[in-house]
Each structure stands twice: as C-alpha cells, then as structure tokens.
C-alpha positions in Angstrom: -37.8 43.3 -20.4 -36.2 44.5 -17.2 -38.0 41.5 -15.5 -36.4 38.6 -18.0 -33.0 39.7 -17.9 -32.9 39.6 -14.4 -34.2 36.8 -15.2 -31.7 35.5 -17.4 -28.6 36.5 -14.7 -30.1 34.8 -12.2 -30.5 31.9 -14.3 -26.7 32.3 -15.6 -25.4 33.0 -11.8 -27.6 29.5 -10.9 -25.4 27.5 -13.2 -22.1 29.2 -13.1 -22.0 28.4 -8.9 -23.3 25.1 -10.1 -20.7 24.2 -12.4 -18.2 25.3 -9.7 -19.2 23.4 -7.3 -19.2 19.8 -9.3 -16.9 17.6 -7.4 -14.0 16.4 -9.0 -13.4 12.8 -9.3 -9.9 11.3 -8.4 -9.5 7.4 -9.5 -7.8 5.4 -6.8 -6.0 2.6 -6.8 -6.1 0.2 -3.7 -4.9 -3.6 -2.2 -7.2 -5.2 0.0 -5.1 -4.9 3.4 -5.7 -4.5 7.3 -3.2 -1.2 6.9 -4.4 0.0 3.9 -7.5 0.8 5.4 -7.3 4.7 6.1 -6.8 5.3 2.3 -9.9 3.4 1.3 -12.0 5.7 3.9 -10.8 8.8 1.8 -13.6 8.0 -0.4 -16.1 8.2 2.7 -14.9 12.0 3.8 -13.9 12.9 0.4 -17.4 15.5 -0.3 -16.0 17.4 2.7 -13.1 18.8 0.3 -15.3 18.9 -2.8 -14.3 15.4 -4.1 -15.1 12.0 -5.0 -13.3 9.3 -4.7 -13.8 6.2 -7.1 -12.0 3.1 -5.3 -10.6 -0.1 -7.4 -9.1 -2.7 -5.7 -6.4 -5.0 -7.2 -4.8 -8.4 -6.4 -1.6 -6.9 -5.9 0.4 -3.5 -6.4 2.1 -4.2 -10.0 -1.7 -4.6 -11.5 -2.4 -1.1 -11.0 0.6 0.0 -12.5 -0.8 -1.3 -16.0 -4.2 0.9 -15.0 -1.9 4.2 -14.5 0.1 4.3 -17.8 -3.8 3.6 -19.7 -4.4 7.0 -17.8 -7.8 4.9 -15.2 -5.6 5.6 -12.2 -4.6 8.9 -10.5 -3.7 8.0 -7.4 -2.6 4.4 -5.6 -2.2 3.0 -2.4 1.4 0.9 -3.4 4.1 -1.7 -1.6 7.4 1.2 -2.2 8.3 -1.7 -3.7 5.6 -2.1 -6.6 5.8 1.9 -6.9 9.9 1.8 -7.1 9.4 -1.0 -10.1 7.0 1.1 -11.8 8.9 4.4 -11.8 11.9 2.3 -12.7 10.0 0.9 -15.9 9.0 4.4 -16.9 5.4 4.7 -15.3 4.9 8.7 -14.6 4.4 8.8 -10.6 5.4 10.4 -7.8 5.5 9.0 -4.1 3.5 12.1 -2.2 3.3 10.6 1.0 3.6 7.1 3.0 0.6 5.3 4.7 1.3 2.6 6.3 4.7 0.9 8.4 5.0 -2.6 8.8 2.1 -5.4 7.9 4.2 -7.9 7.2 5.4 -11.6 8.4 7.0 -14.6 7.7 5.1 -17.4 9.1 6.0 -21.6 8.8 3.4 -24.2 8.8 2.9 -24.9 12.8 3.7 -28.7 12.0 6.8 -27.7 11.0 9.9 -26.9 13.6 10.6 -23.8 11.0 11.8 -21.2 14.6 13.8 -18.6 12.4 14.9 -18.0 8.8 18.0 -20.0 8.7 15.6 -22.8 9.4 14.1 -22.5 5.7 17.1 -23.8 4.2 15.9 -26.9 2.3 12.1 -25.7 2.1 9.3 -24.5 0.0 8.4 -20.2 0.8 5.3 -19.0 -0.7 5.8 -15.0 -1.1 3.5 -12.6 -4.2 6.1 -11.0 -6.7 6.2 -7.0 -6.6 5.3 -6.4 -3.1 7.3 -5.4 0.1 7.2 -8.8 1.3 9.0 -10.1 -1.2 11.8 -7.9 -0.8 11.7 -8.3 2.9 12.3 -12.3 2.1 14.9 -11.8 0.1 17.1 -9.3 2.4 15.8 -11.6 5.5 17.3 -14.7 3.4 20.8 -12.8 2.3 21.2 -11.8 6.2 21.2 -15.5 7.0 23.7 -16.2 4.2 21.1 -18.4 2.2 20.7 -18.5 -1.7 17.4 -18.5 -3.3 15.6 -19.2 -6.4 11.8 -19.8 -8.0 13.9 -22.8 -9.4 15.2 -26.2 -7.8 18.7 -26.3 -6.7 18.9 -23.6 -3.8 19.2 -23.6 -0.3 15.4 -22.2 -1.3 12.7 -22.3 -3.3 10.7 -19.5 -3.8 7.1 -20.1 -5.4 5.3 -16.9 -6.9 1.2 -16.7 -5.8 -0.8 -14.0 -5.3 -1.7 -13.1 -1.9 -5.0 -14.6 -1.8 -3.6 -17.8 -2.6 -0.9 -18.1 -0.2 -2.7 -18.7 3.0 -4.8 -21.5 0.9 -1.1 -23.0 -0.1 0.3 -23.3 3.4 -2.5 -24.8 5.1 -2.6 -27.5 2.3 1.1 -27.9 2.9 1.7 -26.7 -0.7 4.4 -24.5 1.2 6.3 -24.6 3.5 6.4 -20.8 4.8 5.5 -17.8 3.0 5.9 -14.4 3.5 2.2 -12.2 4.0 0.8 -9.4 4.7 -1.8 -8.5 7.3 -4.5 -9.5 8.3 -3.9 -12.9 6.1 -1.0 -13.7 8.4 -2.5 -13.3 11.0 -5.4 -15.2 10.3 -2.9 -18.2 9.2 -2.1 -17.9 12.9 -4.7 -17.4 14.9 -6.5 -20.8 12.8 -3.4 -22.8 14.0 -2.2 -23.7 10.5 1.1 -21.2 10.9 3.3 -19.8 13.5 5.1 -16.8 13.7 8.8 -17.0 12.1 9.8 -13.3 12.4 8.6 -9.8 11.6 11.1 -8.9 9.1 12.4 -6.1 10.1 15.8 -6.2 11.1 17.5 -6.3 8.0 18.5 -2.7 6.2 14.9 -2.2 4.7 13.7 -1.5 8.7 9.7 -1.2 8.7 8.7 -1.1 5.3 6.5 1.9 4.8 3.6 1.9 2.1 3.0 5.0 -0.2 0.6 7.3 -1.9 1.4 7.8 -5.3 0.2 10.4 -7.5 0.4 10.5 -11.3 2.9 13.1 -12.6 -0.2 14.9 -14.8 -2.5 15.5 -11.4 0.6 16.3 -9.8 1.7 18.8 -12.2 -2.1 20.0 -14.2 -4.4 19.7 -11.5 -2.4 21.5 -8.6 -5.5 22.4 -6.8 -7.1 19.2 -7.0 -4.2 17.6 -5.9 -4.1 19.3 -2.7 -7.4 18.8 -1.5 -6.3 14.8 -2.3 -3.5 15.4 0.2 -5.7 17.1 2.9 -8.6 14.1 2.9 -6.2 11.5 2.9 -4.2 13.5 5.8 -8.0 13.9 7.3 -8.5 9.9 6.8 -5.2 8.8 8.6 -5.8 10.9 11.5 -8.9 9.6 12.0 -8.0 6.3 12.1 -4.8 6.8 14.0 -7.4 8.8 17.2 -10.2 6.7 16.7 -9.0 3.1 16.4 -12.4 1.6 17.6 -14.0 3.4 13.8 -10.7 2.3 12.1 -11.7 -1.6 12.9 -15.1 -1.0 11.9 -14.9 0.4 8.9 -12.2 -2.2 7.7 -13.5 -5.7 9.8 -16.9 -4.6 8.0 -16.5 -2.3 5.1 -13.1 -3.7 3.6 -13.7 -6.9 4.4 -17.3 -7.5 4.8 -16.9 -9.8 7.9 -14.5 -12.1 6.9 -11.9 -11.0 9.8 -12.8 -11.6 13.3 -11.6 -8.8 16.1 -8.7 -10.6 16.8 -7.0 -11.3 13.8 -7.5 -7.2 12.5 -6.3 -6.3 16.4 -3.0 -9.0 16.1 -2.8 -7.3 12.4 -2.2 -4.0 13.4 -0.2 -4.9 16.4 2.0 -5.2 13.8 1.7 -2.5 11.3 0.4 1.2 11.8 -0.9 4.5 9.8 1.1 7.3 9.2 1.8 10.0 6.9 5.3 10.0 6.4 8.1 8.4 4.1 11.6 9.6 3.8 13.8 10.3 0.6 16.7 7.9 2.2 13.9 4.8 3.2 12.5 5.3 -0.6 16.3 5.0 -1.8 17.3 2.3 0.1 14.3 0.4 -0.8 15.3 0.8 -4.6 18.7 0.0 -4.0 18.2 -3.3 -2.3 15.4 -4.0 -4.8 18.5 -3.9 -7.6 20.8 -5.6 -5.6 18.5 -8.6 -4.8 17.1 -8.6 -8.4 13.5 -7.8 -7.0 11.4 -5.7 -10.1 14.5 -6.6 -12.1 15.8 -3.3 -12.4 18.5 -1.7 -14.8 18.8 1.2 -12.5 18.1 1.9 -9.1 15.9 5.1 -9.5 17.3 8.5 -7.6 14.5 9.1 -4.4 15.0 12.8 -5.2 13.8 12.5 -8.8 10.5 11.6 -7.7 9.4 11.9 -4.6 7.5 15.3 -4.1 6.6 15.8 -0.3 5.5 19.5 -0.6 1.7 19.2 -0.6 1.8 16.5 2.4 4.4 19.2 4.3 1.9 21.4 3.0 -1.2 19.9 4.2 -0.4 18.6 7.4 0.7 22.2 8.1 -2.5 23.3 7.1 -4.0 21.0 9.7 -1.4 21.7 12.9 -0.1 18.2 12.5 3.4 17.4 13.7 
C-alpha cells in the first residue's frame, strides 16, 4: 500500500513539474525587413526563457492590426506609424519598446535627373499606405512646399502598392520614385534601376523608430509572461547589435532565404540600426504629424502617455546591465 502511494506522488509530482514547465506560446506579428530582423530571431532563443515564439509575416503593418483585434496576435513588430493608426481606431496595444531606427529611402529611377525632393514636382512616387515611409514622404514633400495627392492635379501623385510591388513598379518606369524600405531600396540601387534621392530624415519625424507592440490583455493578464517576452527580445537585439557577422546571417539566409546578396543587407543597414528604445515625445510627434498630414486619417491624434508602457523594457534591460 505504502509502496503505490509513493507511487502515486511520484507520479502526481512527475506531472505537476511537467505542466509547469510547458512553454508558453506568444503569437508574433512581423514585416519582412533588413531591420526587422532581431525580432524575428526571438523565436530562435525564445526556449531559453521558457517560450515559444510562433512568427507570421505580413505584407505590411496595417494587415496585422486586423489579426490583433480577432485576438491571433500578441505581439508585433510595427512602422509607429501602422501602430499609431491602430491605437487611434481603437485596436487594444501598447508600444513596449522600439526596434529598429531608420530603414528608409526615397530613391528616383537612375534615368531620371530626380537629385532631391523638390525635383518630384510633376512626377509619379510609388510609396505602401500605413507605414513610416509614407509619412516620411509626406513631411519630406510639405518641407519642400509641394502638394500631394493619390489623384491627378498636384504638384504630385502619389500611387498606393505594397512594398513588394514597388521596386517591380520603378524599374518598369511605372513610377517615377518611391519611397522603400530596406533592403528593397537598396537593392533598387545596387541593380542600377534607382538612385539615391535622400534619407528622409531631416524633417520633424528625425529617424523613424520601429516598435514592439503588445496587446493590452498580455500586457495586463499575463504579467509574467510578458516579461520574459521583453527579456528575449532585449536578448535578440543585443545579439545582433555585438555580433553583426550572425545578424546577416540569420537574415541574408533565414529571412530571406538568399534573395539579398552581402551588399545590399550591408548598404541596408548602413542606413538603419537595432535598438531598444522609443521615446514618449518621438511616439507623439509621430501621431501628431500623421493627423496633420492626413496619414491613417485620424480624428484624434492619440496621447503617447496613454499608451506607451516602458516599464518591463526599463525593467528588463536593468535586469541584464544594459545602459
């Protein structure tokens, strides 16, 4: 009798430690970019904090706000832009943490004479709705004092595409210019089918910065998981920011499966970087200028301090003796 019961604890004690130890599974949200590489290696490092990370990649940051309200999402790698737009229209996030700075260029077809933006006046600009670029295009066209519209009849037409399409559209002189992210701006360069306009970055905006976003329920329900997710992706930026040689490899071959060649991920992130951080006034300027330029259509600009929650990335990277 004796014998079975200790029997029967051991058996209880197997599956209790069992059951605690079973992973828990965080749903993330991520764009196919050069700089948004360090989030997609969370999922690689992600058992070392007792997780698992289940990647899905969309064509552009306002699809995955769609995926977040139906509850698939937890946590998304998102333009400020995209995430400022979705807040805006309701969707339950907070920003947590930034990723990324820069990644972004406007670049004219090289048999063009297109040397700076006031030279787009009269022509065709390729750019994908929701992301940074296109407010970046839109505060780099209002510095120069030029009007703009997706319709005829301004000093400049803006067509709509995703970003997969827009490197397709200005080498078959569909466009003019357009305004990309990395590496696909890069690449439009380093074929010989585009040239370097500006890196738009001296307008208000500065560098954009890319952000984390968390739902409000892990946020506020699953406290403890949510931390860990703030510790791996801390883990996974540092990594890539000391070891740049594994960075390229994991995205030239992982993320992209070949498709870049050394130099256009090197020229990509010679203009764009990893980080951690995002402020309260970069988030509110961001929204503010997204209102003022019509960009996401906002009613309302919303307030940075109303949803940007910083402690577990202060919090984590304290944790980890990073400055």
């Amino acid at each position: 009798m004796k014998s079975s019961k200790s029997i029967l604890m051991a058996c209880a004690l197997f599956f209790s430690i069992g059951a605690q130890a079973a992973p828990d599974v965080v749903r993330l949200g991520n764009l196919k970019f050069a700089h948004y590489g360090a989030v997609s290696y969370m999922k690689e490092i992600a058992s070392k904090y007792n997780l698992v990370i289940e990647e899905r990649v969309f064509a552009k940051g306002l699809d995955i706000l769609p995926a977040t309200i139906a509850g698939e999402i937890d946590i998304a790698a998102s333009a400020l832009d995209a995430a400022v737009a979705g807040r805006a229209n309701g969707v339950p996030i907070y920003v947590v943490a930034g990723f990324a700075k820069g990644g972004a260029r406007i670049v004219g077809r090289s048999d063009l004479n297109i040397k700076s933006v006031a030279d787009l006046k009269g022509k065709k600009v390729g750019v994908a709705r929701g992301g940074a670029q296109e407010l970046l295009l839109a505060a780099e066209l209002s510095k120069n004092n030029l009007t703009w519209s997706d319709q005829p009849g301004k000093d400049v037409q803006i067509f709509f595409m995703p970003f997969a399409d827009l490197n397709q559209a200005l080498m078959q002189k569909n466009i003019d210019a357009m305004c990309q992210s990395e590496p696909q701006s890069s690449q439009a360069i380093n074929k010989g089918y585009g040239v370097e306009v500006v890196k738009p970055y001296d307008t208000p905006i500065g560098e954009p910065v890319r952000v984390l976003v968390m739902t409000e329920k892990m946020y506020n329900e699953k406290r403890d998981v949510a931390e860990r997710v703030l510790k791996l992706f801390v883990e996974a930026s540092k990594t890539f920011q000391d070891n740049p040689k594994l960075a390229e490899k994991y995205v030239r071959e992982q993320m992209f499966k070949n498709q870049i060649s050394h130099e256009d991920y090197q020229d990509a992130m010679s203009n764009a970087s990893f980080t951690y951080d995002v402020s309260l006034e970069h988030v509110q300027v961001t929204a503010d200028l997204m209102k003022k330029y019509g960009v996401g259509k906002l009613a309302v600009a919303p307030v940075a301090k109303d949803w940007v929650r910083l402690d577990l990335l202060d919090k984590a990277k304290k944790e980890m003796k990073i400055k």
